[in-house]
C-alpha positions as CSV (number, residue, x, y, z in Angstrom):
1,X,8.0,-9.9,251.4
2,X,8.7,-11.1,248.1
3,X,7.2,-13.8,246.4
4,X,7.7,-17.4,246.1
5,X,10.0,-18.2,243.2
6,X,9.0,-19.9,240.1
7,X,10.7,-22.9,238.6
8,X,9.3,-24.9,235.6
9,X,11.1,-28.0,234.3
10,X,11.5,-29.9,231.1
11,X,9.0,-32.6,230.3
12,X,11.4,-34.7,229.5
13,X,9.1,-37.5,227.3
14,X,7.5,-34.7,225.5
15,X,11.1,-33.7,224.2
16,X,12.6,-36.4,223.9
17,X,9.3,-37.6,221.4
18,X,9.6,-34.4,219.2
19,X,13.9,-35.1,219.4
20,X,12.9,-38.9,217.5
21,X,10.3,-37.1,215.4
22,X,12.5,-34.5,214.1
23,X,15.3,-36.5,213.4
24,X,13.2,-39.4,211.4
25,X,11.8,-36.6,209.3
26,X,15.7,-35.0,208.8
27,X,16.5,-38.5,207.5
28,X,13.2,-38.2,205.2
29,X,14.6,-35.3,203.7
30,X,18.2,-36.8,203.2
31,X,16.8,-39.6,202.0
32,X,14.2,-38.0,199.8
33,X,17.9,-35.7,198.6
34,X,19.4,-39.0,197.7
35,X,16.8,-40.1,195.3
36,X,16.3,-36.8,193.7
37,X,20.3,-36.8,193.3
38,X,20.0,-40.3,191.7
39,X,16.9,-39.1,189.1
40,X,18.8,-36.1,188.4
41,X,22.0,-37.8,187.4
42,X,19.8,-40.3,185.5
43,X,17.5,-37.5,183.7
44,X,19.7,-35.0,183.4
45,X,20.8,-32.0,185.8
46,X,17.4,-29.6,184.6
47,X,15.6,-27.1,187.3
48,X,12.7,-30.2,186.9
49,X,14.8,-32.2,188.4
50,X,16.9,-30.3,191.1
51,X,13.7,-28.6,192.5
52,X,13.3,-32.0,194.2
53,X,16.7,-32.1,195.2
54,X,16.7,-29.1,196.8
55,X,13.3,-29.5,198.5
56,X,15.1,-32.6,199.9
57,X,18.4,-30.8,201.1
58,X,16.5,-28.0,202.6
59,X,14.1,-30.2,204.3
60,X,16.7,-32.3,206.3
61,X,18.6,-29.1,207.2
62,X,15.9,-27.7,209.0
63,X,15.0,-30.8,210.9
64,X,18.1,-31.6,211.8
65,X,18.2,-27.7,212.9
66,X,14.9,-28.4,214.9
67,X,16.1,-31.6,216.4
68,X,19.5,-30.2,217.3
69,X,18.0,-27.2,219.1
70,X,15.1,-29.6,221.0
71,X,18.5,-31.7,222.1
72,X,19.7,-28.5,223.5
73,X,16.7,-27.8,225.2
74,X,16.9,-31.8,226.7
75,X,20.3,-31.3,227.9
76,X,19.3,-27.9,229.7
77,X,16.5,-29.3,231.3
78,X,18.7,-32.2,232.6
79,X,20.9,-29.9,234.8
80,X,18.0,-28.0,236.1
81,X,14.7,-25.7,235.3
82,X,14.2,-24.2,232.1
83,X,12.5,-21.1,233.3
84,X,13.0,-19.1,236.5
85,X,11.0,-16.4,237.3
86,X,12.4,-14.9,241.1
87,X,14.0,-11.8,242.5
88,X,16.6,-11.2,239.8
89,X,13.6,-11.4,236.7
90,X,12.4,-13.7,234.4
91,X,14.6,-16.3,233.0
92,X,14.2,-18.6,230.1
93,X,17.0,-20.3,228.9
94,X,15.1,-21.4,225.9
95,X,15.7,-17.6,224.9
96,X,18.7,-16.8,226.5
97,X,21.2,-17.1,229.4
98,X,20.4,-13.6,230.8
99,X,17.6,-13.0,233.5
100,X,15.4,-10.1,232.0
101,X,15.3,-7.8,234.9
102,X,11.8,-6.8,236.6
103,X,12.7,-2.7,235.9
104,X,12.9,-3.4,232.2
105,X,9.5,-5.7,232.1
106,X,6.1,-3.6,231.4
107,X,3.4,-6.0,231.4
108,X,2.5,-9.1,230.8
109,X,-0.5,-11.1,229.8
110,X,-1.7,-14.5,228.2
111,X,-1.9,-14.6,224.5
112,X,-2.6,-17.1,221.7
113,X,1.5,-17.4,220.5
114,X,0.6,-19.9,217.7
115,X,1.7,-18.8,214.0
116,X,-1.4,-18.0,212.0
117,X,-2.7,-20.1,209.0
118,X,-3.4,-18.3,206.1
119,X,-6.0,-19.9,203.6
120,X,-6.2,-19.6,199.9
121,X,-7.8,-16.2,200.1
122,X,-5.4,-14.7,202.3
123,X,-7.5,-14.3,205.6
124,X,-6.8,-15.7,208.7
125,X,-9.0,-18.7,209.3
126,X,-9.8,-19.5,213.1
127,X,-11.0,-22.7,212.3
128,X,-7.1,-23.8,211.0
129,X,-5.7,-22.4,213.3
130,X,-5.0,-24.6,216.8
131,X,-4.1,-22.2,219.3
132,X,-1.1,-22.4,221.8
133,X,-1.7,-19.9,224.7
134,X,1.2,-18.3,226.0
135,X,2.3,-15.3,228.3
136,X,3.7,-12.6,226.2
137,X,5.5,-10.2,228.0
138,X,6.4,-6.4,227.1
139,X,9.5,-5.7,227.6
140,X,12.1,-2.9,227.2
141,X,14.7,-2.9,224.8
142,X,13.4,-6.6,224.0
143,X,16.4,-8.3,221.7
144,X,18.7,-7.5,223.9
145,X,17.8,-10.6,226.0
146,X,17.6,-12.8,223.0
147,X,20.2,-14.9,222.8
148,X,21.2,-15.6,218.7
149,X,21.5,-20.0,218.6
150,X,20.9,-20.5,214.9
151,X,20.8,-17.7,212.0
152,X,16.7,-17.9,212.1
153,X,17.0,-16.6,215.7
154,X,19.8,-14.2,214.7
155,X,17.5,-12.8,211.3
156,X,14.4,-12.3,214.0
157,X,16.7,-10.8,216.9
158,X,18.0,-8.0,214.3
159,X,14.5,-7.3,213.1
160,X,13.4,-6.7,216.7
161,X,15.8,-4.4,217.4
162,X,15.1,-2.8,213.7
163,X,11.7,-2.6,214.2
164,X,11.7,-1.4,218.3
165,X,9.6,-4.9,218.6
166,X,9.1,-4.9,222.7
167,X,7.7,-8.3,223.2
168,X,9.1,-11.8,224.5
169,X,7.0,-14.6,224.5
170,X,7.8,-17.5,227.5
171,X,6.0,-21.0,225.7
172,X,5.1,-23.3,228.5
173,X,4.7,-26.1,225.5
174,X,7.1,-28.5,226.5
175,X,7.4,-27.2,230.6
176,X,5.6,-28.9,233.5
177,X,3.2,-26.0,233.8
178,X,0.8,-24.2,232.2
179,X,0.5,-20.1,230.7
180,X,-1.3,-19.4,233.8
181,X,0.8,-20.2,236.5
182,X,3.4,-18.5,234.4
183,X,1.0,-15.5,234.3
184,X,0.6,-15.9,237.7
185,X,4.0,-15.7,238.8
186,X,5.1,-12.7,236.8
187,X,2.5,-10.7,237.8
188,X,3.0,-11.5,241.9
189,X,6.3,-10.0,241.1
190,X,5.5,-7.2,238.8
191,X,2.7,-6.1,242.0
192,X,5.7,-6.6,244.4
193,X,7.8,-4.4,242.2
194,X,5.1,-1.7,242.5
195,X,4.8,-1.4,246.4
């Protein structure tokens, strides 16, 4: 008999918080553009001037990038759960559209999934680094169930498939659950897979 299905659902407050965030600090960056712009003109169009602009311009376009991509997420979660782990395989749409089928999954296990701080000598400091726990899980042929949204996504899905990078990583950040019932529910069915 094969397991219960899995479901987990948008927190839709959580989202909707880093959705307002994102977009305020987009609108920093413009903002912060515009005055550069205004000094430049005024000073005169020198790299002392236009480094600010540009810090400016490239802020905003990555959080309005962010934002955009948590509004997509919002609107997902609004017409039903964001991850589905049953039968067919595990399904984030976060990552893609595509369930990732239980023959081409390996393992799976819970990992720290945060992106390491460096300090100034270069070593990873544990200290700075707050940890968000994960399940990572192996899987075969890996960027194929990666679904391209933005060109950062696009960049990291051709250097997976470069580089014969085997693992996808399902975030419960954001979810009403937790890396262990994720855990949990992938390996019930990996087991039921085996017998």
């Amino acid at each position: 008999m094969p397991p219960t299905p899995f479901f987990a659902h948008l927190d839709a407050s959580k989202t909707l918080v880093a959705i307002v965030i994102t977009a305020l600090m987009a609108l920093g960056g413009l903002a912060f553009a515009w005055n550069a712009r205004g000094n430049a003109q005024n000073a005169g169009w020198s790299s002392d001037t236009l480094v600010p602009l540009g810090i400016g311009v490239a802020m905003f376009f990555v959080m309005a990038t962010v934002s955009f991509k948590s509004y997509r997420t919002y609107e997902q979660g609004r017409r039903g759960p964001i991850m589905r782990i049953d039968q067919m395989g595990v399904l984030d749409r976060r990552i893609g559209q595509t369930p990732i089928p239980w023959a081409s999954i390996g393992s799976a296990e819970i990992k720290d999934i945060s992106n390491a701080k460096i300090n100034r000598r270069g070593d990873e400091d544990e200290r700075q680094r707050p940890q968000v726990m994960g399940v990572v899980i192996t899987v075969e042929n890996a960027a194929r169930y990666i679904e391209p949204d933005n060109l950062l996504v696009a960049t990291a899905k051709a250097l997976g498939q470069a580089t014969g990078h085997n693992a996808i990583a399902l975030d419960p950040q954001g979810l009403d659950t937790s890396a262990e019932a994720i855990l949990q529910a992938v390996q019930a069915y990996l087991d039921s897979q085996q017998n």
